[in-house]
N, C-alpha and C positions, 0 to 999 in steps of 0.2 A: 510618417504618423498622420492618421488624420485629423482635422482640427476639430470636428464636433461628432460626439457616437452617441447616439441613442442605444444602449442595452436593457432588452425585454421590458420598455417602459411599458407601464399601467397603469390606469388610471377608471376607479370605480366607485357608482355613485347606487349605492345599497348595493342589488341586485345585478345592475345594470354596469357593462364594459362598456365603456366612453372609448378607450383606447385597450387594446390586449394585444401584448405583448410584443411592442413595437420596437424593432433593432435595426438601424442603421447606422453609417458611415459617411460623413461629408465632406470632403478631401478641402482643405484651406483654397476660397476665394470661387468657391462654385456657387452656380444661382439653381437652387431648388425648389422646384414648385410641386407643394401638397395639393392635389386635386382630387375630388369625390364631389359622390352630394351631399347634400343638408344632412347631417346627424350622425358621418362615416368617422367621425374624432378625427378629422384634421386640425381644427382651430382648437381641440384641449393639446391634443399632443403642441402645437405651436404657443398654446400658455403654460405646457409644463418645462420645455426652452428657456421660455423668456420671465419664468420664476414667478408668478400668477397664480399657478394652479400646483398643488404637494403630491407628485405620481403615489400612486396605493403601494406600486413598488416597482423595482428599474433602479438603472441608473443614468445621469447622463455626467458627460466627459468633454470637458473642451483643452484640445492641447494636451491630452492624458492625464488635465487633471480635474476630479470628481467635482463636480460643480450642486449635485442633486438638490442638496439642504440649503445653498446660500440665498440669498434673499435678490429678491430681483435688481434691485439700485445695485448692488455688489457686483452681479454682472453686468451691468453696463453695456448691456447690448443696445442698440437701435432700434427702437420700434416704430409702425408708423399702424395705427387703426382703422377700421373700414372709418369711423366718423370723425377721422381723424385728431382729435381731441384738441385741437387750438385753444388757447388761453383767450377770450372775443376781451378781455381789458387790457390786455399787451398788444403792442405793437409788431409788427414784423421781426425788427431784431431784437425784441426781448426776449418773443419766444424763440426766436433758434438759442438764445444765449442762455436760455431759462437752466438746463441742464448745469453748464459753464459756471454763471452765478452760485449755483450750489455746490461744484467742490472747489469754489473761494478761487476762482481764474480771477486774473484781474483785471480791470476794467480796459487797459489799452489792448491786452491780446483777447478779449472777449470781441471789440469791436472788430478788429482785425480778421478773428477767424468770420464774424457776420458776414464781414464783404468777401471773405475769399470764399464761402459757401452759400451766399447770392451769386455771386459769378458762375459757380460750378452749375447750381441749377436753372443758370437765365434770366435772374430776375435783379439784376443790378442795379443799386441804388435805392431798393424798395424800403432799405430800413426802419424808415419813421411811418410809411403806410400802415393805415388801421386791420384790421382782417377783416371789417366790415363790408371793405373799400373792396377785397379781390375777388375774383373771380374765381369759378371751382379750380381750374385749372393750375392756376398761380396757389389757393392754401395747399394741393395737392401736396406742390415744386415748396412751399415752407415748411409743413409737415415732414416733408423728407429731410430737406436742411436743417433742421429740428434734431431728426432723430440722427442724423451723421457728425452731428457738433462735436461729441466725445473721440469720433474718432472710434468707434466701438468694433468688435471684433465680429461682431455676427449682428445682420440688417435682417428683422423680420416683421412683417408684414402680412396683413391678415384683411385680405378683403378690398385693397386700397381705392379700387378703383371700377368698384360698383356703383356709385354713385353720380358716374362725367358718364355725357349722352357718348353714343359708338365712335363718334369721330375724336373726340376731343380722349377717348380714353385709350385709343389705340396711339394716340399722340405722347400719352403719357408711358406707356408700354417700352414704346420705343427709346424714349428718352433715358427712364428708367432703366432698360438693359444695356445702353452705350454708359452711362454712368459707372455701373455697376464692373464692365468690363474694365472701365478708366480705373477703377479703386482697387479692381482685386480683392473686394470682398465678401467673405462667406453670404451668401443671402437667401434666405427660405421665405415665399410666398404663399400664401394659403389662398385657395380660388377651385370655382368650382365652373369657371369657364375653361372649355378645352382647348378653343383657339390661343386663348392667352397665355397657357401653360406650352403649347405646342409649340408658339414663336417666340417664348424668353427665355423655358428653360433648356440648362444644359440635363437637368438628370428627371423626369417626372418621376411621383411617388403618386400610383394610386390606389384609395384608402377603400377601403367599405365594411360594414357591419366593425370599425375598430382595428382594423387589422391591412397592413402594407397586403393588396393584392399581386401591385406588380411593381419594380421601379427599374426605372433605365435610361437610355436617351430617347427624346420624342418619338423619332422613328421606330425604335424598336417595339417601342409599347404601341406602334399606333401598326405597325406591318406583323408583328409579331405578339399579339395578346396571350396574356397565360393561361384565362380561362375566358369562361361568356361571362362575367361581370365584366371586365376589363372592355370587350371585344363590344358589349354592349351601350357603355358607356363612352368610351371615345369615339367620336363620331359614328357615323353611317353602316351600321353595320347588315348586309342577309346574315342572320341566323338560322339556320332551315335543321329542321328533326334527321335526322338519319341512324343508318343501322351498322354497324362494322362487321362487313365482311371477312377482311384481312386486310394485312397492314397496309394497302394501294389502294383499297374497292370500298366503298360506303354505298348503301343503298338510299335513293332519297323516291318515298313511296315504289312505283314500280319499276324507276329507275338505278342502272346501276352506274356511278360515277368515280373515277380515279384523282385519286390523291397523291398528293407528296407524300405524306406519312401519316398512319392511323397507330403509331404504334406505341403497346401500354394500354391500348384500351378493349383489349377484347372482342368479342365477337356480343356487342351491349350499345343500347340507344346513347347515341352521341351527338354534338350542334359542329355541323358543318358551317362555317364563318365565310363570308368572301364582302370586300367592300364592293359597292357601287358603282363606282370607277373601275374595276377590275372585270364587269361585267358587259360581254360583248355580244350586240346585238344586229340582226341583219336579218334582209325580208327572205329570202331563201337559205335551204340547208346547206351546210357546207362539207358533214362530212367529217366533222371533225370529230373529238376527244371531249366529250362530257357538255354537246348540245342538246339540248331540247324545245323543243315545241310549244306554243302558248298564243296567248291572245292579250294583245295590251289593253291592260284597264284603266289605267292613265298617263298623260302627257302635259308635262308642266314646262315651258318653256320659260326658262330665269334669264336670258339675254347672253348673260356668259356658258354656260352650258343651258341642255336638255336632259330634265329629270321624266324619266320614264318607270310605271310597273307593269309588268307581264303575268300571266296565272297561267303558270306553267303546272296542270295538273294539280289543280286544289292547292300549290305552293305559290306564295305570294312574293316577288322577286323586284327586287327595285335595284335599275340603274342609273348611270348616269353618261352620258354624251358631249363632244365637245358639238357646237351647232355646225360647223362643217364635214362632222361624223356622221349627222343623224340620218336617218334612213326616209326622215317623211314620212313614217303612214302614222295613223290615228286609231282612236280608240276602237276595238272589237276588229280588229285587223289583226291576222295572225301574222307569228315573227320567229326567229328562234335565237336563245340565247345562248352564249356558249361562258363555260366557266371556267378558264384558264385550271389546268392542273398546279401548276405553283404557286394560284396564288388562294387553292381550297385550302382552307385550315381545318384543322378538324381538334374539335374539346368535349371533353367530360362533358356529358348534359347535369 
């Protein structure tokens, strides 16, 4: 059984689908990350979860049983907010205990659990510290301790860690998914960074116009995209116009090129996909399987690789090199790229 199912939730404000008709499955103790951008309804779908926001219609189910109508305190889930929401007149262990206090725990196993969920997240001893006093990093690490006091059955989290500079937020990341693995608990993230969803979760959901476009494990959704939203949003993608020939041959302008598979789509304008990395570059022809001809129009050296584009034929192509790959030549230099056949994808335009 799985522990939490969203069925055909929805959620609408007049005219307008916030969320339509979103149905998932989240198998007890998995970490899921909602990723889109700004206005795809992943953060209503994550308040209509955590009993915030009344879906238009749906339902949701934890442990097979209907949760839709209860009120958020009733579920008891764990929440932590992008602004994290500290109590600044409490103390360290009031707020984590703040929850505890309210369904009448008592004062020796309230402090009790304080110290053994300081420890868990590192911050030992800090109990009488004001929040004044910490540092982003540390309300982070109490906000979380906060929202795991109950012990609750599903951790979610909506934005947490927009707020700490790169270094100090990839620090919390990490901490965060060894935690998460130690507890075994359900956990859904909402973020709209792709690195961050790439390196914690086990399942990404990605959202747009309202609606799950694609979910899976990272890789799949980042090697194998469903359509061009997906393919366009997670990372780096060439998207190039093409024509389907049949189910091997796409035509790209006066070129004809072989695919893994075009099939389903007709003999009709479709976006041939290939990432960056995938795209292999050298100063002479080789001869091979779906190279072509061009002229680099630019050359970015970032230290750990070389970011290169080629105009291959009015088509604008961007790769990328490790620096003991690159070929050396410079801008208005011609080159030829070649496109690996397994790793062209071909989608619906």
């Amino acid at each position: 059984m799985f522990g939490l199912e969203l069925r055909d939730l929805t959620k609408a404000y007049g005219d307008h689908l916030a969320a339509d008709q979103v149905s998932l499955s989240i198998p007890h103790g998995e970490f899921v990350c909602f990723l889109g951008p700004s206005g795809c309804g992943k953060t209503t779908v994550l308040r209509m979860i955590a009993g915030l926001e009344t879906p238009t219609s749906g339902a949701i189910l934890l442990n097979g049983k209907e949760i839709t109508n209860e009120a958020a305190n009733g579920r008891q889930f764990g929440m932590v907010f992008q602004s994290l929401a500290l109590f600044p007149h409490l103390n360290v262990g009031e707020n984590i205990a703040f929850a505890l206090r309210l369904r009448g725990v008592d004062a020796r196993r309230r402090k009790d659990r304080v110290a053994e969920l300081l420890d868990l997240v590192r911050l030992p001893g800090l109990q009488t510290r004001a929040i004044s006093q910490l540092s982003g990093g540390q309300r982070q690490r109490v906000a979380i301790a906060r929202a795991l006091a109950q012990e609750p059955p599903v951790f979610l989290l909506d934005e947490p860690f927009s707020a700490l500079d790169a270094k100090l937020r990839e620090e919390m990341q990490n901490e965060l998914r060894a935690l998460q693995q130690r507890l075994k608990i359900t956990t859904i993230l909402v973020t709209h960074d792709q690195r961050e969803a790439m390196t914690m979760a086990d399942t990404i959901v990605v959202m747009g116009g309202g609606q799950i476009q694609q979910h899976g494990p990272p890789v799949d959704i980042y090697r194998q995209p469903a359509n061009r939203f997906v393919a366009d949003f997670i990372g780096a993608s060439n998207l190039l116009p093409v024509e389907v020939l049949d189910p091997r041959t796409v035509r790209l302008g006066a070129i004809s090129l072989r695919v893994a598979a075009a099939c389903g789509l007709g003999a009709a304008p479709a976006t041939l996909a290939i990432r960056p990395e995938d795209v292999l570059i050298s100063r002479m022809a080789g001869n091979g399987d779906n190279e072509v001809a061009g002229v680099i129009s630019q050359v970015r050296d970032m230290g750990a690789y070389v970011e290169f584009r080629i105009d291959c034929q009015g088509q604008d192509i961007l790769g990328v090199a490790m620096p003991r790959d690159w070929i050396g030549a410079g801008v208005g230099e011609t080159a030829h790229v070649r496109l690996p056949v397994d790793r062209c994808q071909v989608l619906a335009r």
